[in-house]
N, C-alpha and C positions, 0 to 999 in steps of 0.2 A: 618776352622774357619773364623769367619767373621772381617771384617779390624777394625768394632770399637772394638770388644771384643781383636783383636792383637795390638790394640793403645792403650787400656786401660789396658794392662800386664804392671807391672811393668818391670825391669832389672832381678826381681829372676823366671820369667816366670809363675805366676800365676796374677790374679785379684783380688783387695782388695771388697768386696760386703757388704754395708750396710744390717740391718737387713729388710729391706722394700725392698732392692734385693733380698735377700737370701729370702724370705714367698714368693715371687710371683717364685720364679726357684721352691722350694718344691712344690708351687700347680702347675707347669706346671708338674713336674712329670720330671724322668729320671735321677735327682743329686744325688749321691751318699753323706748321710752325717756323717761324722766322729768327734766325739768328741775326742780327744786328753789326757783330764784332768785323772785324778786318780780316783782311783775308789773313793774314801773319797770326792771329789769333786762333783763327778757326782751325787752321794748321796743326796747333797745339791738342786741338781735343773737340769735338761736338756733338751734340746729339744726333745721334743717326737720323730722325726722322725730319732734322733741322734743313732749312733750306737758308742759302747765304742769301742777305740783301743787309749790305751795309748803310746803317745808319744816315750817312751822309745823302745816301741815294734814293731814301722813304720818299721825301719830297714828290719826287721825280717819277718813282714805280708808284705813287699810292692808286691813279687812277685805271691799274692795270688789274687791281686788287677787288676781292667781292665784299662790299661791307658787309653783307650778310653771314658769312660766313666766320665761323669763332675762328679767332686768330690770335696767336698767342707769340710776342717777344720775349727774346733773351740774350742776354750779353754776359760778360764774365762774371758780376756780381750784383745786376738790379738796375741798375742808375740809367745808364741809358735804353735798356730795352721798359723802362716806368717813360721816360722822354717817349722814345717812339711809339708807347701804346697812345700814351697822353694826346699825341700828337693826332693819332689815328681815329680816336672816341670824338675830337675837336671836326675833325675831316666827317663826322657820317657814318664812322662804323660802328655797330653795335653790340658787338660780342666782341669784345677786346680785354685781353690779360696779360701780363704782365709774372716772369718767373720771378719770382722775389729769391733773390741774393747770388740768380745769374746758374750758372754752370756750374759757377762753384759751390753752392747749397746742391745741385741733381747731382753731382760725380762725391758730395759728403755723406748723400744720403746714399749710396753705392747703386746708382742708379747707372746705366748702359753709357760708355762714352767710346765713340769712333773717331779712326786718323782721317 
């Protein structure tokens, strides 16, 4: 990893990335992206490129999962998809981010949201 992306980790070992970070890592290709929310949630609105794994079930799938590969959570406003990065950087994985303020900062900044 590169020293800014290791200066810009918080203490819980991942990256907090605005939704204008987070659109240009999806069009570079290679991020794994994880929605966190409930399925009643996700219902509402998600990131097209989002794949569901709720929250409760990280536990559970994490050793399904590549640590190698950047992977980035998000929930409706930050809180929990910062838990399951947290969670994920504690686990072995290395390239872990975190959508700072959720879905709802990526659908403010008029970013793509699908049913």
């Amino acid at each position: 990893m590169n020293k800014e992306i290791l200066s810009a980790m918080n203490m819980n070992g991942f990256k907090n990335l605005s939704a204008a970070e987070l659109h240009a890592k999806l069009e570079q290709g290679g991020a794994r992206l994880l929605d966190v929310r409930t399925d009643a949630e996700i219902a509402q609105g998600k990131i097209p490129q989002g794949e569901p794994l709720p929250l409760h079930l990280i536990p559970l799938r994490l050793g399904e999962m590549d640590k190698k590969t950047a992977t980035v959570f998000y929930c409706r406003s930050g809180g929990r998809s910062a838990q399951a990065a947290a969670f994920a950087a504690a686990n072995g994985f290395t390239d872990v981010y975190n959508l700072q303020g959720g879905i709802i900062a990526w659908a403010n900044a008029g970013m793509p949201v699908s049913m």
